[in-house]
Backbone bond lengths (Angstrom), bond angles and torsions (degrees), N, CA, C in turn:
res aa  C-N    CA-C-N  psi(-1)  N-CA   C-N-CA  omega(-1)  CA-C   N-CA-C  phi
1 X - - - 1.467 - - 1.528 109.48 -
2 X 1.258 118.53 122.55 1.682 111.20 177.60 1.856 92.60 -102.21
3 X 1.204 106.69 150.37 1.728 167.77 -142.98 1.408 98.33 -117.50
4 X 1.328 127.89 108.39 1.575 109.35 128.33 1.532 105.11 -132.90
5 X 1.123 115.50 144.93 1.599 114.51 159.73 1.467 128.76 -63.55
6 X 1.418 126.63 115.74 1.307 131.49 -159.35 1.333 101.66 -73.78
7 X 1.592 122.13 -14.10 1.806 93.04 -175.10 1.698 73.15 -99.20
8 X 1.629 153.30 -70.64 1.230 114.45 -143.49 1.340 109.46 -63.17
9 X 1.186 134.85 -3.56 1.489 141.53 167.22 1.442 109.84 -53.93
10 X 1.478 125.35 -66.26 1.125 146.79 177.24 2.292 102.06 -39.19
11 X 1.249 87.40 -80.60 1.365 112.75 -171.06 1.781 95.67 -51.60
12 X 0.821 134.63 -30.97 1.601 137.40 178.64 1.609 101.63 -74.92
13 X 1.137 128.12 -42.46 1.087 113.66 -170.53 1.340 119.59 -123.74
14 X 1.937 109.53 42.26 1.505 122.10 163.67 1.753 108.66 77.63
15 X 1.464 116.01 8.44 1.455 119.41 171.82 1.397 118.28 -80.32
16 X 1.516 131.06 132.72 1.749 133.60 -167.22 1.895 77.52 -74.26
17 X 1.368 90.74 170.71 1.298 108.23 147.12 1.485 120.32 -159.75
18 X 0.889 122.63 156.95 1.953 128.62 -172.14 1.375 97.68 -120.47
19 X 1.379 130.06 157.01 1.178 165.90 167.13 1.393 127.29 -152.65
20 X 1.843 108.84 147.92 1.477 129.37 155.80 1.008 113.58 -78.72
21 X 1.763 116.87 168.94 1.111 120.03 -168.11 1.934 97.07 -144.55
22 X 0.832 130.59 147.47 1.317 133.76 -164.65 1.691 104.61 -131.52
23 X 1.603 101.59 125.37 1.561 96.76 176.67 1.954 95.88 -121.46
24 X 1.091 104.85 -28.88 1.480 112.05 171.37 1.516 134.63 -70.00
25 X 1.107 111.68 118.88 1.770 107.77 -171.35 1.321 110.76 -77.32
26 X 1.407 99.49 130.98 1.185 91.87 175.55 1.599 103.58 168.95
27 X 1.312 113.08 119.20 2.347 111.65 -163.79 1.591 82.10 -70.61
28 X 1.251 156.46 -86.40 1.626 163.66 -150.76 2.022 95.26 -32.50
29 X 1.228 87.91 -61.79 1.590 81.28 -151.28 1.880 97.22 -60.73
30 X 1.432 98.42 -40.24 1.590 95.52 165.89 1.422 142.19 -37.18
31 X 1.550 101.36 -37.79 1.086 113.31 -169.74 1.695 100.86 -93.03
32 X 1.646 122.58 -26.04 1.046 130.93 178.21 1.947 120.21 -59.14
33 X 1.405 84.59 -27.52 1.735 105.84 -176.67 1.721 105.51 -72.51
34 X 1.446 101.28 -56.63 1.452 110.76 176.96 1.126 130.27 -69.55
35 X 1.184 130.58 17.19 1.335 161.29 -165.79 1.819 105.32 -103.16
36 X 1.726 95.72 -37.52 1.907 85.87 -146.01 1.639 87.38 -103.48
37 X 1.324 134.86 50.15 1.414 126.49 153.74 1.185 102.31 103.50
38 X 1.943 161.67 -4.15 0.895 159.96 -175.81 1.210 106.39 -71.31
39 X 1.506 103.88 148.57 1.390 122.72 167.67 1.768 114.31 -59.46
40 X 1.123 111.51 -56.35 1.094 139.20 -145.17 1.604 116.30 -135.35
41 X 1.304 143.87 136.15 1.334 136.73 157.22 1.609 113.45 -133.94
42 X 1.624 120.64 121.08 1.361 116.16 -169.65 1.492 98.18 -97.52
43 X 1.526 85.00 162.75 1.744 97.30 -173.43 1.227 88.38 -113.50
44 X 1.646 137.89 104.13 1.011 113.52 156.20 1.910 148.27 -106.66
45 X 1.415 102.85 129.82 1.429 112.82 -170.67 1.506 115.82 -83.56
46 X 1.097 114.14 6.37 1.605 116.60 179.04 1.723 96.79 -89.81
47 X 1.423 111.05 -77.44 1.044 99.80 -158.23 1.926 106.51 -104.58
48 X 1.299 112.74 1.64 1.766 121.92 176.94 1.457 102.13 -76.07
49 X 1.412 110.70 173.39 1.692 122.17 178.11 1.186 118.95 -90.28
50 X 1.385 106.93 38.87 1.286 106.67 -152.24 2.204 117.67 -114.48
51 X 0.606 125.85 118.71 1.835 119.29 -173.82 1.877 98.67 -96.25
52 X 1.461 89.55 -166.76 1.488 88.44 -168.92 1.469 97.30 -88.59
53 X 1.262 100.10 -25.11 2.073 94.68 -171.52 1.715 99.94 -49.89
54 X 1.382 113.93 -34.06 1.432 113.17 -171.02 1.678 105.06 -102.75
55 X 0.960 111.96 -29.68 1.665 92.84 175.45 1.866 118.52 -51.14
56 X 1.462 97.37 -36.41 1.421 103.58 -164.01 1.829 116.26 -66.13
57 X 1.604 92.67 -31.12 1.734 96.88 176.63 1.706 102.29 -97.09
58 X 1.264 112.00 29.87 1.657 118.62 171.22 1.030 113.79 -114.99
59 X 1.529 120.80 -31.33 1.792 133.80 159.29 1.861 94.46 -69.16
60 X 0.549 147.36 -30.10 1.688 167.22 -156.28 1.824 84.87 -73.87
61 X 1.522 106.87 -89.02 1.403 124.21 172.04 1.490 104.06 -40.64
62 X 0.858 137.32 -76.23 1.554 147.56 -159.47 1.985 100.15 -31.03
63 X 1.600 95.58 -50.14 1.556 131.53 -154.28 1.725 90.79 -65.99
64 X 1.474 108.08 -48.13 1.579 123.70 -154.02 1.739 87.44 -72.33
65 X 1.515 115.64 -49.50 1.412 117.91 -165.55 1.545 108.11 -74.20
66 X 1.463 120.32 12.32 1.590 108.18 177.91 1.852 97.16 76.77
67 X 0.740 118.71 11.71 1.849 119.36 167.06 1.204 132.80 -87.93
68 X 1.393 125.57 146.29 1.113 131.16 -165.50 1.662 103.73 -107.62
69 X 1.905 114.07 103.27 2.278 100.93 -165.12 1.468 74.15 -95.29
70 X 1.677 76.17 157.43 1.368 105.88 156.97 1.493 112.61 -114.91
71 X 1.565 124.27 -165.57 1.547 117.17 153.60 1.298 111.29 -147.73
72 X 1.164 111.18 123.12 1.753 110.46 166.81 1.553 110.42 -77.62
73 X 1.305 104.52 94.85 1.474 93.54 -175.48 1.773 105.24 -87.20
74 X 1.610 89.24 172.57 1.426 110.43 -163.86 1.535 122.73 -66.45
75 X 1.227 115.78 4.33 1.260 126.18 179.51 1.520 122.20 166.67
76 X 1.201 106.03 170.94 1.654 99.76 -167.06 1.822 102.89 -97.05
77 X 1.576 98.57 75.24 1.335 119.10 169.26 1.084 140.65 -104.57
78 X 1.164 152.24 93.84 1.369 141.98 179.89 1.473 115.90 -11.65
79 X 1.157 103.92 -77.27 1.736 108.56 -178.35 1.433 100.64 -46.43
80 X 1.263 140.44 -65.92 1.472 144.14 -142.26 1.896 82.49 -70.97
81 X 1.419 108.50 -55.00 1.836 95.47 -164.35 1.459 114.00 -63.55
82 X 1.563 105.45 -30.18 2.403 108.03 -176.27 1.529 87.78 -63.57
83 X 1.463 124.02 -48.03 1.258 132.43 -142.65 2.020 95.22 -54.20
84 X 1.572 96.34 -48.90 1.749 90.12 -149.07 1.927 77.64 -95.15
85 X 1.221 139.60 5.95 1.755 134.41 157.02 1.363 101.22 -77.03
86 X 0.815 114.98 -46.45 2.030 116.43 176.91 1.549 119.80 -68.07
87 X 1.573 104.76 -6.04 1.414 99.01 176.21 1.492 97.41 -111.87
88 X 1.372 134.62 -19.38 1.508 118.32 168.62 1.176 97.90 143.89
89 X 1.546 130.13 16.98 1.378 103.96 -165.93 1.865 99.29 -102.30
90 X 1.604 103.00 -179.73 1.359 94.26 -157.85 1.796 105.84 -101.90
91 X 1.197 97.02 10.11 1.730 109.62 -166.10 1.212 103.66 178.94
92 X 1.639 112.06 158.01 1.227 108.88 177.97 1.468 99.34 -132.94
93 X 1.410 134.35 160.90 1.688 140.20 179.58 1.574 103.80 -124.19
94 X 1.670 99.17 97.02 1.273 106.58 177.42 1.533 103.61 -79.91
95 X 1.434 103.51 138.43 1.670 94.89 164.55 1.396 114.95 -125.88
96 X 1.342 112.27 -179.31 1.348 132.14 -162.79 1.901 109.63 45.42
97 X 1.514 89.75 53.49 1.975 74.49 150.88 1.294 103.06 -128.53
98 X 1.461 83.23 164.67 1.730 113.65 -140.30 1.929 105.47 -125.65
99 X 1.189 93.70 -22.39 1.632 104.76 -165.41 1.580 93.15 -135.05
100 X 1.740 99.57 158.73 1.353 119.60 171.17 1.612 103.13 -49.75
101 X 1.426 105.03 -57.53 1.623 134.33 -174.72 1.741 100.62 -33.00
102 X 1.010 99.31 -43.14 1.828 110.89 -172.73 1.472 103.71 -78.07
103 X 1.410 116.11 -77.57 1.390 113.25 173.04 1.870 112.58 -38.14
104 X 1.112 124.00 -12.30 1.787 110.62 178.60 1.800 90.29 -81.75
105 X 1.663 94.33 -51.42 2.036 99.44 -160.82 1.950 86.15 -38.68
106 X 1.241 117.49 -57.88 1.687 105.79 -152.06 1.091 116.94 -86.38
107 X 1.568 132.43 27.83 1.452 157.61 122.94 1.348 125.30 -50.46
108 X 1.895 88.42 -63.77 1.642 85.02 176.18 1.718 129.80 -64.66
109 X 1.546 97.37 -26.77 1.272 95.15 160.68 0.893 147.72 -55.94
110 X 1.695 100.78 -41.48 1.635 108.97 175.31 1.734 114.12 -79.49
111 X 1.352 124.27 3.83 1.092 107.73 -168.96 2.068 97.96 -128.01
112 X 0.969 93.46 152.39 1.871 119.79 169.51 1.570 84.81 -63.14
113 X 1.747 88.43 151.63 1.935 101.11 165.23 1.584 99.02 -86.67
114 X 1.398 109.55 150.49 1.837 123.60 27.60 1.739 94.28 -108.33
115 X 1.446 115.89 28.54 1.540 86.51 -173.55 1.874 97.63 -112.05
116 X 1.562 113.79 8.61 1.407 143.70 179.16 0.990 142.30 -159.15
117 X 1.563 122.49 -159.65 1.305 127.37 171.11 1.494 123.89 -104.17
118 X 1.219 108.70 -31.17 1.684 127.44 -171.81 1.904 92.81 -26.29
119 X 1.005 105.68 123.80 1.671 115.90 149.99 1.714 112.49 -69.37
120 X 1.515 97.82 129.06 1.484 104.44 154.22 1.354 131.48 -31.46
121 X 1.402 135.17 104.26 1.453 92.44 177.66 1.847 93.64 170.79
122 X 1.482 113.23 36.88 1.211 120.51 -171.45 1.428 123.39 -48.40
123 X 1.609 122.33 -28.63 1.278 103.47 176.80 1.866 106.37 82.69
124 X 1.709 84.35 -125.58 1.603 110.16 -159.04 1.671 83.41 -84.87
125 X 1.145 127.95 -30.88 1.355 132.13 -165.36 1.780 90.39 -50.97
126 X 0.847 137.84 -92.51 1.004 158.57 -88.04 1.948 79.28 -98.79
127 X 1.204 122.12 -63.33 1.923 106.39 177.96 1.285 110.02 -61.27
128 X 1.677 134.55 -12.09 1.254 117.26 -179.89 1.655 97.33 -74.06
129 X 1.454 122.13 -44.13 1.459 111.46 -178.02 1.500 118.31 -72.43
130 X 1.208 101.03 -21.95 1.567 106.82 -176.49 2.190 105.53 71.11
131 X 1.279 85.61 56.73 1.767 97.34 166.48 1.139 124.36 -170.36
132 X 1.225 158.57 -137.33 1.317 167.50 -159.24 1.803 108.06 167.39
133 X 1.134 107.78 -8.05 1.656 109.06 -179.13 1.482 102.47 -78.45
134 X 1.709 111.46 122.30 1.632 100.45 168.86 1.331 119.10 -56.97
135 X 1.338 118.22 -29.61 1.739 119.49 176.53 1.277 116.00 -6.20
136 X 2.226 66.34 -78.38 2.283 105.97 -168.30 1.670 96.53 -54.54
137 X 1.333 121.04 -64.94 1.651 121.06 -158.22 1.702 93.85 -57.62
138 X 1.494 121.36 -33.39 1.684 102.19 -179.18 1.101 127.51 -43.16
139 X 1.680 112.28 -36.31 1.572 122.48 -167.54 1.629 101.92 -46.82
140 X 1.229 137.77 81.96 1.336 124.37 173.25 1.866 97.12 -130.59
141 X 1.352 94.04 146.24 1.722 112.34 179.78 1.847 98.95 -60.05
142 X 1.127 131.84 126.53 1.752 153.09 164.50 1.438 103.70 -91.63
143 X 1.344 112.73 56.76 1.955 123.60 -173.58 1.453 97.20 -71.43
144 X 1.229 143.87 126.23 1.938 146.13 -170.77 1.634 85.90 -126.01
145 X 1.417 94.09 137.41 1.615 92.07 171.25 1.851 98.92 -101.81
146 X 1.529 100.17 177.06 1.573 108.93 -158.00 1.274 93.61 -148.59
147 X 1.539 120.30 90.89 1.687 116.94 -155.40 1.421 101.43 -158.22
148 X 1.401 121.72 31.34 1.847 110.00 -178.49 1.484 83.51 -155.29
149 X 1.278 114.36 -164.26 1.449 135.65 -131.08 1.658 84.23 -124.40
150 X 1.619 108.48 -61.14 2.086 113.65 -178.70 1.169 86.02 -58.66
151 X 1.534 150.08 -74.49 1.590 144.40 -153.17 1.549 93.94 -45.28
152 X 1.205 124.30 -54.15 1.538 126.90 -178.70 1.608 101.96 -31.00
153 X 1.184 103.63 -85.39 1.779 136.62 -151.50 2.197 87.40 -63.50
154 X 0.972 116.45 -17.41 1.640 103.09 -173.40 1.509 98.25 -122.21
155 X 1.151 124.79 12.99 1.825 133.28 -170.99 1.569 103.17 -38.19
156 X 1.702 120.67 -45.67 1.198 102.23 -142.90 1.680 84.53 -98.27
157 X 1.360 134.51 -24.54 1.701 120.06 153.71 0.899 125.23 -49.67
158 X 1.367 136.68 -46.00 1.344 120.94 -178.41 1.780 112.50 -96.47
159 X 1.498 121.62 21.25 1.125 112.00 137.08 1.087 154.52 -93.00
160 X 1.716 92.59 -18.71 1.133 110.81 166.23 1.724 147.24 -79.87
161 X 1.724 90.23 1.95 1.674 120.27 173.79 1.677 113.09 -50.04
162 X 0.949 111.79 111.61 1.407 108.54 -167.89 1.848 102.78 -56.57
163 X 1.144 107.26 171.43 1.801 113.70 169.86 1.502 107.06 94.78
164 X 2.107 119.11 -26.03 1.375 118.43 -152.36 1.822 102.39 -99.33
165 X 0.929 106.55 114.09 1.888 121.68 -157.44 1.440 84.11 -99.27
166 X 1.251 146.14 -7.69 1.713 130.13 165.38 1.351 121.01 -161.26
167 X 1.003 123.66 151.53 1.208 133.39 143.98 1.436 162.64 -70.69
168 X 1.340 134.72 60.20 1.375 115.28 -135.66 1.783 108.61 -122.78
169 X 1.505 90.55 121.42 1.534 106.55 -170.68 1.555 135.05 -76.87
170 X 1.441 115.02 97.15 1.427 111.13 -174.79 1.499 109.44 -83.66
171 X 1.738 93.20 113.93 1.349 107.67 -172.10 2.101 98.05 -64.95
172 X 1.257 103.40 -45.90 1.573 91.70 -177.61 1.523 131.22 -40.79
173 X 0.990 111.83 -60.60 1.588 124.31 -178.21 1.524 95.76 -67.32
174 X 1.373 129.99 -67.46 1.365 135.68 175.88 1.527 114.37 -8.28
175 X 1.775 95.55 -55.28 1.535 105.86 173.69 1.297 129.06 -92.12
176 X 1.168 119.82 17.15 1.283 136.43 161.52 1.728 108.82 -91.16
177 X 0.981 95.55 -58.58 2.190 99.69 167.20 0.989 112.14 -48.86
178 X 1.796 142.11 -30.81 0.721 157.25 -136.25 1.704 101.35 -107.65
179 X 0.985 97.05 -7.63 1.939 116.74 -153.01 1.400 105.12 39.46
180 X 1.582 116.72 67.06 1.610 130.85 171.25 1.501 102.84 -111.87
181 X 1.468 108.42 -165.00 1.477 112.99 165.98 1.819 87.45 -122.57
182 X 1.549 87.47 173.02 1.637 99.18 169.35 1.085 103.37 -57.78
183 X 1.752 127.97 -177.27 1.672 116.69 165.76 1.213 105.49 81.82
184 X 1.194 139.56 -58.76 1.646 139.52 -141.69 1.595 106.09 -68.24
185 X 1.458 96.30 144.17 1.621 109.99 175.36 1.250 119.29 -116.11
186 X 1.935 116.24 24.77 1.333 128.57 -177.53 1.698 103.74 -62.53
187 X 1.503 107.97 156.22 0.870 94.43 161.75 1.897 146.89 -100.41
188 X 1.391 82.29 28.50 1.536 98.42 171.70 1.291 101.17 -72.70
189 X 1.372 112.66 -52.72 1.499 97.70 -165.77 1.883 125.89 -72.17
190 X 1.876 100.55 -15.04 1.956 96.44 170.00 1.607 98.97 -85.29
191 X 1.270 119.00 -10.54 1.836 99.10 169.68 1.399 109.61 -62.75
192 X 1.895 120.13 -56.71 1.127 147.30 173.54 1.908 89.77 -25.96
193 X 1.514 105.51 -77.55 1.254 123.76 -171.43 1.913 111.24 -46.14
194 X 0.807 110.72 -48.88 1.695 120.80 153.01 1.369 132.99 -22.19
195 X 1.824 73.31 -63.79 2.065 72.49 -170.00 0.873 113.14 -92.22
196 X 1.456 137.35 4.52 1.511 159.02 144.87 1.430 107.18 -47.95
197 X 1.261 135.79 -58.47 1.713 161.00 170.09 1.401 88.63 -43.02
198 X 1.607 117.75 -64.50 1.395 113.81 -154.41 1.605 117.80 -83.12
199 X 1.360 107.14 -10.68 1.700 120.83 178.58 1.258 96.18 -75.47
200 X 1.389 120.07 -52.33 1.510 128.07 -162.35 1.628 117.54 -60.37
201 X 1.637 114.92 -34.25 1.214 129.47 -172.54 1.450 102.20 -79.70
202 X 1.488 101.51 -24.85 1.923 105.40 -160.21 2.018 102.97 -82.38
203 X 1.544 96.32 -21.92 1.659 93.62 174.70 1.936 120.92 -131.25
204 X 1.953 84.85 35.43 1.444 107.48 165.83 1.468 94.16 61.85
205 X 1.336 152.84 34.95 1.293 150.47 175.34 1.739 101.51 -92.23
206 X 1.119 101.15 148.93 2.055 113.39 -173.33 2.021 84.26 -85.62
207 X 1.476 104.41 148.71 1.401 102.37 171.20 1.511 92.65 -134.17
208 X 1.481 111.56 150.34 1.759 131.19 164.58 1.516 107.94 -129.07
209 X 1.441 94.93 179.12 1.471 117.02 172.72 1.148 130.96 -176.71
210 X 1.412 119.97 132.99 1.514 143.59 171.34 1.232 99.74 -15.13
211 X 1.500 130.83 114.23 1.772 125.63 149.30 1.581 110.60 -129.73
212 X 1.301 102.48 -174.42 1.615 115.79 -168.33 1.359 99.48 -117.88
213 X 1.340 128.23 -14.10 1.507 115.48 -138.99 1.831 96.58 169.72
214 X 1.430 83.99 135.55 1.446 100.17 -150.28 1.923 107.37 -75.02
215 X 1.710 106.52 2.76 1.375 125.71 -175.96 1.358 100.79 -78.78
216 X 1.481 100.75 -53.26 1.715 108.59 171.71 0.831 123.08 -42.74
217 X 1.232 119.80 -58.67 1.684 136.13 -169.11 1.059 129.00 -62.86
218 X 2.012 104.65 -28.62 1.627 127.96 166.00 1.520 112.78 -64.14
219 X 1.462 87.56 -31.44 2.113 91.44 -174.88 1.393 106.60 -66.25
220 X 1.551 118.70 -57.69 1.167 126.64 -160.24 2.087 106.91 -74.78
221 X 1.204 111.86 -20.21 1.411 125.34 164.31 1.173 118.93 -45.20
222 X 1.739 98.01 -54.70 1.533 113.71 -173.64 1.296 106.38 -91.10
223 X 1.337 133.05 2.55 1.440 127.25 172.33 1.653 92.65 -91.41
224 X 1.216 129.48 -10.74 1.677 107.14 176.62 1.276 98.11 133.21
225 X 1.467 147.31 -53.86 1.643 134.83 175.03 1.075 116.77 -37.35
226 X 1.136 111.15 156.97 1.529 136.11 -153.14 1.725 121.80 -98.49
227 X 1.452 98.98 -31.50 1.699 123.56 167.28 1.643 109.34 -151.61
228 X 1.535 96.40 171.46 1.571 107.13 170.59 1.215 103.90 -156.57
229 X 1.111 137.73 166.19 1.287 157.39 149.44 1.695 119.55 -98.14
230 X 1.290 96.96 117.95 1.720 107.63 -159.43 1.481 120.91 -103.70
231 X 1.265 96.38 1.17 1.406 93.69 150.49 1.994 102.38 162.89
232 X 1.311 121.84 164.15 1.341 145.11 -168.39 1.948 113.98 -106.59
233 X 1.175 80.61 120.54 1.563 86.48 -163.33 1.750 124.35 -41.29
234 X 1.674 88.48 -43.46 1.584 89.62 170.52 1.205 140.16 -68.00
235 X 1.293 119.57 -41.61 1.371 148.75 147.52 1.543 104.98 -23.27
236 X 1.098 111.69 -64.11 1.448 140.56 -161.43 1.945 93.26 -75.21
237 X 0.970 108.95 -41.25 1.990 103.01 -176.74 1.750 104.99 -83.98
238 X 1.930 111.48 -31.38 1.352 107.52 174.00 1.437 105.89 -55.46
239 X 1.343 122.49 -51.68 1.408 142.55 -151.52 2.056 94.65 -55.93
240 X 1.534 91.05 -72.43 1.535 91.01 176.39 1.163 131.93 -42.66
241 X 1.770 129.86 -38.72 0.822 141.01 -156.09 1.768 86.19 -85.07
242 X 1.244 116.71 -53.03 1.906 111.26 -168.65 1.663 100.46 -52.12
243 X 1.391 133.43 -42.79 1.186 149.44 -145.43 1.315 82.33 -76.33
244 X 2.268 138.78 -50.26 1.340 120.51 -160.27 1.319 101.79 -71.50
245 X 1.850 102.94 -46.38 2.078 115.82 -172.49 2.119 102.52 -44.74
246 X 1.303 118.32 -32.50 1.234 102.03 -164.47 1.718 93.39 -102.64
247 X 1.189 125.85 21.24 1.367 126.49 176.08 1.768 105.17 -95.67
248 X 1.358 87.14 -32.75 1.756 93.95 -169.96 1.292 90.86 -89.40
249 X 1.407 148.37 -25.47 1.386 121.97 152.98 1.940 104.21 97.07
250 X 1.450 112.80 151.53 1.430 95.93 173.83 1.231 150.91 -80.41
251 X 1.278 113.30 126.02 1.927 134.19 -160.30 1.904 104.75 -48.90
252 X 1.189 126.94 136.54 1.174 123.19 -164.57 1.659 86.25 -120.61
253 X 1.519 110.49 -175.99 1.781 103.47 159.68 0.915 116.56 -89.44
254 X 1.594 114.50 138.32 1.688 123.73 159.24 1.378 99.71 -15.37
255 X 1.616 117.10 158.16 1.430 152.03 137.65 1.253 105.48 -72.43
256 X 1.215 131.51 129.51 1.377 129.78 175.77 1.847 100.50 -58.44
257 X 1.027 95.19 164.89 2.158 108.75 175.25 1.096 94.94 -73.16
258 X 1.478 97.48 126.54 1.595 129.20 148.39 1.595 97.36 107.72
259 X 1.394 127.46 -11.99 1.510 117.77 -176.45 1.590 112.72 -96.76
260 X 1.034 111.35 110.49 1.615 112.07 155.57 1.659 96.21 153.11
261 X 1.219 117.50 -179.88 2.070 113.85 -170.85 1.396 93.69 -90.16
262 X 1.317 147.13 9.30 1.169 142.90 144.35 1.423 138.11 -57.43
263 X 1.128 95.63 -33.18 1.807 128.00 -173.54 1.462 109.23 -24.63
264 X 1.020 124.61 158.03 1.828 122.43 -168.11 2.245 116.79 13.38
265 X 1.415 103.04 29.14 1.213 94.46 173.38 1.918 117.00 -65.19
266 X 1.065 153.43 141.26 1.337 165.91 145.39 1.745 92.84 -20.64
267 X 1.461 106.02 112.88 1.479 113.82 157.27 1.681 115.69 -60.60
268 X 1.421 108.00 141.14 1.526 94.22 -173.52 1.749 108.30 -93.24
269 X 1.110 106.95 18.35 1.692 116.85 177.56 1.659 100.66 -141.22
């Protein structure tokens, strides 16, 4: 059976891609996400409620909905990155590196020797690719996040680390290094956002980024990145839920029973 990975597939041959992002545990709602046309759906263990007992039946869901998981794992760890490659996912989004030094550690993880460290030991990996060859199971996305002030000032070393297949920019923290707030539409942070774009193009690397909203994600699409993520599940269920509360509008007091030309009308539920 030959293997390719559809997002480095995608990203190799000049295709956008969009993705969800999951902070809520849970295999249903996962699988509910991957369902509605996404590229991509992340599981994330950095900052979601999420452990491995539950990430693994969330790649599970992802799998059932025709989806392609990823995992932002919780740190730039060996164990945490084999951990969520051994359960099936197709990439992982290391964050907070800061140094060349960092971008190699989350290579070696993701990769079999001699070109790493990754232990043998695919698991679930191994029927999502349909092989047992470390080659085929290597194909996994090397996503580096690009979110501090040192990642700034060393951009074009640690993009240029061989093994690192993306880039993906957390505008939040970014703008906190930045001495911004989250949110902000200064323009320190689309220069910031720029020269990130322009490192990435200069050593053929795929670039993404953090969004809320699929308007965002169109902007930054059409400025030249390669993927986005369009919005975060929780965010995204607060959001809906304010949108019904301000539909129903403000509650006055009951009419006492029986007064008004409504009076004994048939509830329609």
């Amino acid at each position: 059976m030959t293997f390719t990975n559809p997002l480095l597939d995608a990203w190799k041959n000049g295709r956008k891609t969009i993705g969800g992002w999951t902070t809520l545990p849970g295999s249903f709602a996962a699988e509910v996400a991957a369902r509605q046309g996404l590229d991509y759906v992340c599981v994330d263990q950095q900052h979601g409620m999420i452990d491995d007992s539950t990430a693994f039946p969330m790649l599970q869901g992802i799998t059932a909905g025709g989806g392609i998981g990823i995992v932002r794992a919780r740190w730039n760890e060996p164990a945490a990155i084999m951990s969520a490659l051994d359960a099936g996912a197709y990439g992982v989004v290391v964050p907070m590196i800061e140094t060349p030094e960092d971008a190699a550690a989350a290579v070696r993880a993701c990769r079999f020797p001699p070109h790493g460290q990754r232990s043998y030991g695919p698991i679930r990996a191994r029927d999502i690719v349909g092989s047992t060859d470390p080659y085929v199971i290597d194909q996994v996305a090397c996503i580096i996040m690009i979110e501090t002030a040192e990642a700034i000032a060393r951009l074009d070393e640690i993009v240029a680390v061989p093994g690192v297949d993306a880039v993906y920019i957390g505008p939040s923290d970014l703008a906190l290094a930045l001495g911004e707030k989250p949110g902000t539409t200064s323009p320190v942070l689309q220069e910031a956002i720029d020269k990130i774009v322009a490192a990435c193009r200069a050593h053929s690397v795929a670039v993404g980024i953090h969004t809320g909203s699929g308007d965002v994600a169109r902007r930054y699409l059409d400025q030249g990145l390669d993927f986005a993520t369009i919005y975060s599940d929780a965010g995204l269920l607060a959001w809906a839920i304010q949108q019904q509360v301000a539909a129903v509008g403000e509650l006055g007091t009951p009419e006492p029973a029986g007064a008004g030309a409504d009076a004994g009308a048939p509830s329609v539920y």
